[in-house]
GUFIKOL-423024 format. One record per residue (C-alpha): residue number from 1; x, z, y. Coordinates in nm, 3 decimals. Layout:
<recs>
rec n=NUM; X=X; Z=Z; Y=Y
...
</recs>
This chain:
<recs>
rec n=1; X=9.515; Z=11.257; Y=12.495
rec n=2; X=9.738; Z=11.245; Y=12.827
rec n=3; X=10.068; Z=11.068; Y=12.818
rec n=4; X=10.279; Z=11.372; Y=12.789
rec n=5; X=10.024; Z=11.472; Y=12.462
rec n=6; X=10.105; Z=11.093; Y=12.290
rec n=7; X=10.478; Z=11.165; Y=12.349
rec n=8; X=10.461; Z=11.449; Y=12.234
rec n=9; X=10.289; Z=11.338; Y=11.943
rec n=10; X=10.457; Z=10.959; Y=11.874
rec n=11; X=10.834; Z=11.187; Y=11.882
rec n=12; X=10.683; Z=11.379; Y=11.588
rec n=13; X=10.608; Z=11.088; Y=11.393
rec n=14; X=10.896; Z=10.922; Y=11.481
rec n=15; X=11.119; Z=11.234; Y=11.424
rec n=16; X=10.940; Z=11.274; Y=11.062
rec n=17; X=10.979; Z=10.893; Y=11.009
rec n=18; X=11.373; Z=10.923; Y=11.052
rec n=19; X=11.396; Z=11.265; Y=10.841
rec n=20; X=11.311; Z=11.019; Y=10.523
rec n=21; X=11.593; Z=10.832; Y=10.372
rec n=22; X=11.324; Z=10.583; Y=10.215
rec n=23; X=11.201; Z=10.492; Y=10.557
rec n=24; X=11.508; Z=10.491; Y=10.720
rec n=25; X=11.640; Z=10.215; Y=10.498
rec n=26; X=11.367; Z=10.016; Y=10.550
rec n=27; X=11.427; Z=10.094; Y=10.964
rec n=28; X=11.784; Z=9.941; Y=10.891
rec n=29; X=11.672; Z=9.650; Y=10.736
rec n=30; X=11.468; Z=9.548; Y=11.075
rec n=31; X=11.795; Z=9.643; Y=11.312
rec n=32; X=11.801; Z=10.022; Y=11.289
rec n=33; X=12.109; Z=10.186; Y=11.305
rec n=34; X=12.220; Z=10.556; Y=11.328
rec n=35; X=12.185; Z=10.702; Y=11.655
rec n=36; X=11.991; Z=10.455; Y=11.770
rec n=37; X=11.769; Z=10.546; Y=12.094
rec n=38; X=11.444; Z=10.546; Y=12.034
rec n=39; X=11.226; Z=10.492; Y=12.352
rec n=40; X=10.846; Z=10.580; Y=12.360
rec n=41; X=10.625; Z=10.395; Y=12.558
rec n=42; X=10.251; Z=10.298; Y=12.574
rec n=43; X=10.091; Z=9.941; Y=12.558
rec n=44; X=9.908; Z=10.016; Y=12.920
rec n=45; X=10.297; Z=10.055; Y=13.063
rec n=46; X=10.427; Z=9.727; Y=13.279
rec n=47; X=10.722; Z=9.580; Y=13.108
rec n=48; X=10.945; Z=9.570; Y=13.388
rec n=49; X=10.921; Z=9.991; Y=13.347
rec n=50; X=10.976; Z=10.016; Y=13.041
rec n=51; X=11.274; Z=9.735; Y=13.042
rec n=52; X=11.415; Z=9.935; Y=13.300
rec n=53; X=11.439; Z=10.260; Y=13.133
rec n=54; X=11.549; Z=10.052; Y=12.814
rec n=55; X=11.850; Z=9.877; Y=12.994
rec n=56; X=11.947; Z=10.243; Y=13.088
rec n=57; X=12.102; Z=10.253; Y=12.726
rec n=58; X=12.318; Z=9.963; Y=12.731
rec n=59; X=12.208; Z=9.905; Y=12.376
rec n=60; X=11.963; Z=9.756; Y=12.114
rec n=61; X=11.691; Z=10.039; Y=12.083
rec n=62; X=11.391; Z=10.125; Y=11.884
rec n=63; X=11.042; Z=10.089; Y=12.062
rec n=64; X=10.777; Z=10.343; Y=11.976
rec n=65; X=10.433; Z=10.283; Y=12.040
rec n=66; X=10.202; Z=10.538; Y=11.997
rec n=67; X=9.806; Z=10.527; Y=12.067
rec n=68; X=9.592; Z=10.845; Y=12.065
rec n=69; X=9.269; Z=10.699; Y=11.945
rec n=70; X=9.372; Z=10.504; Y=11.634
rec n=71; X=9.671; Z=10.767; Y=11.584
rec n=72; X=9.842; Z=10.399; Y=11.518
rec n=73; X=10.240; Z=10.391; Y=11.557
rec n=74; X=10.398; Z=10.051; Y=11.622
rec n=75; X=10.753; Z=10.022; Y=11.611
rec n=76; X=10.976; Z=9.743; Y=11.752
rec n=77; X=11.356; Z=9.656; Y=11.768
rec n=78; X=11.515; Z=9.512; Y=12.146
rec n=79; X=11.851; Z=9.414; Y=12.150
rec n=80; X=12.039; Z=9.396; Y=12.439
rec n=81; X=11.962; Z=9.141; Y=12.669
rec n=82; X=12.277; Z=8.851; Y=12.616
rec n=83; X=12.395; Z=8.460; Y=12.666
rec n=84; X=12.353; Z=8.443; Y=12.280
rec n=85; X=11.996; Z=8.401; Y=12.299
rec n=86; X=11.808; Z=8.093; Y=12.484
rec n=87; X=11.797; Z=8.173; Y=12.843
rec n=88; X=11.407; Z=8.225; Y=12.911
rec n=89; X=11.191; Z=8.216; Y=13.239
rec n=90; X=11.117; Z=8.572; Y=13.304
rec n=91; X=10.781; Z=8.719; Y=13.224
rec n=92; X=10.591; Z=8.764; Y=13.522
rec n=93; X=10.559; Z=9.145; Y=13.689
rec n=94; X=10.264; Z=9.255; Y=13.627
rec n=95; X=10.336; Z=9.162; Y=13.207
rec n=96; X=10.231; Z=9.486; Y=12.985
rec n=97; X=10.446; Z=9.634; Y=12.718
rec n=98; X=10.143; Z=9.533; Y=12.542
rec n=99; X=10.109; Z=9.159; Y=12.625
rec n=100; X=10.503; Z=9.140; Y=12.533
rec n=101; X=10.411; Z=9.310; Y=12.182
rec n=102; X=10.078; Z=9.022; Y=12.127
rec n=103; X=10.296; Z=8.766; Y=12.190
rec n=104; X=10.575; Z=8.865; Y=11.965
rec n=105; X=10.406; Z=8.995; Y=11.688
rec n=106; X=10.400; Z=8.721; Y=11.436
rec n=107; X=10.768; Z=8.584; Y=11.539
rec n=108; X=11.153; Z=8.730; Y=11.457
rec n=109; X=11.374; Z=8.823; Y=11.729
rec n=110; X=11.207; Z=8.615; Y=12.012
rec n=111; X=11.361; Z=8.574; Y=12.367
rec n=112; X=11.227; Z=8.735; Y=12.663
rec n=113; X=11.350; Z=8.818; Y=12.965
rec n=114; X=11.256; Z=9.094; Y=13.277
rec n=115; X=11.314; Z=8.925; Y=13.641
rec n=116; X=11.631; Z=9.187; Y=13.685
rec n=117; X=11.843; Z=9.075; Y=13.328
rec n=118; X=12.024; Z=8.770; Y=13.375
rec n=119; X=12.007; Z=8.718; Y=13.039
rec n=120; X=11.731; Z=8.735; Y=12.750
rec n=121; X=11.684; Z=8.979; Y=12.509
rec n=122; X=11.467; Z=8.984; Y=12.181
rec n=123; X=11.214; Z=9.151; Y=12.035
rec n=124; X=11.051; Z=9.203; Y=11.693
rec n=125; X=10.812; Z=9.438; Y=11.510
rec n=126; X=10.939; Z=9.669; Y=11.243
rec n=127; X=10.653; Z=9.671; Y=11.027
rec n=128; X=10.528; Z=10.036; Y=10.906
rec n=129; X=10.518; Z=10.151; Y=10.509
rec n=130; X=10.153; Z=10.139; Y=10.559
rec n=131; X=9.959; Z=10.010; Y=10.896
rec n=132; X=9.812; Z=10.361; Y=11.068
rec n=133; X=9.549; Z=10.101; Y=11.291
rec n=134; X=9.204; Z=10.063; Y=11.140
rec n=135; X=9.163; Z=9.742; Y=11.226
rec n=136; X=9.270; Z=9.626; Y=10.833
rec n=137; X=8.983; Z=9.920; Y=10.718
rec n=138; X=8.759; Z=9.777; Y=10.967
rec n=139; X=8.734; Z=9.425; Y=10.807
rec n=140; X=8.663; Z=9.538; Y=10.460
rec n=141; X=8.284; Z=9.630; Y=10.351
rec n=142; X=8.271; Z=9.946; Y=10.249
rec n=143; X=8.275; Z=10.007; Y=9.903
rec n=144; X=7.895; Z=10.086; Y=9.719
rec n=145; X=7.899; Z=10.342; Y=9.460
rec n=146; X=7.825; Z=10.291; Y=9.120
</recs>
């Protein structure tokens, strides 16, 4: 699936994920709020990129990560980068969206910072209803029938 295909396809998920009123309570419990931009992205993408187009909004927006093969969707929360949070050393250039996403995946609202913001942001997963990755189904056996 090309890039323009996994857009395509992560702003239907995402569009059918925000028509639900169930999931998007549980999107406002993680930061979500009405109107909200929602940028889509892939892991391969260099942060500074993607940071880019995200400071474009001037506000906290939702992350969607979509990846063909798994048909997994990941979905994060960035605030705006601001002198509340600790003033970080910023990632180095060639970072991925995907290396900022492993590094932040087990923590809440952790700073990080592009060379071009002055100040840090943070970042944090909005966990899904149910994970679409197989890599949960991949570490069970599989069941024998009786």
């Amino acid at each position: 699936m090309d890039y323009p295909e996994l857009r395509s396809h992560t702003s239907q998920r995402i569009s059918e994920l925000l028509s639900s009123p169930e999931a998007r309570r549980h999107l406002a419990s993680y930061g979500w709020t009405e109107g909200m931009p929602v940028v889509m992205a892939d892991r391969a993408e260099l942060l500074d990129d993607v940071m880019g187009f995200v400071s474009i909004h001037g506000r906290a927006v939702l992350l969607a990560l979509g990846e063909a093969e798994s048909d997994n969707l990941e979905l994060w929360h960035i605030t705006i980068p601001s002198p509340i949070f600790t003033r970080v050393e910023p990632l180095p250039p060639e970072t991925t969206l995907g290396d900022l996403c492993v590094r932040n995946r087990l923590t809440r609202l952790s700073p990080f910072r592009v060379s071009f913001w002055a100040h840090s942001a943070a970042i944090h997963e909005v966990p899904c209803f149910i994970r679409t990755d197989m890599s949960f189904t991949r570490s069970v056996a599989p069941v024998e029938p009786y």
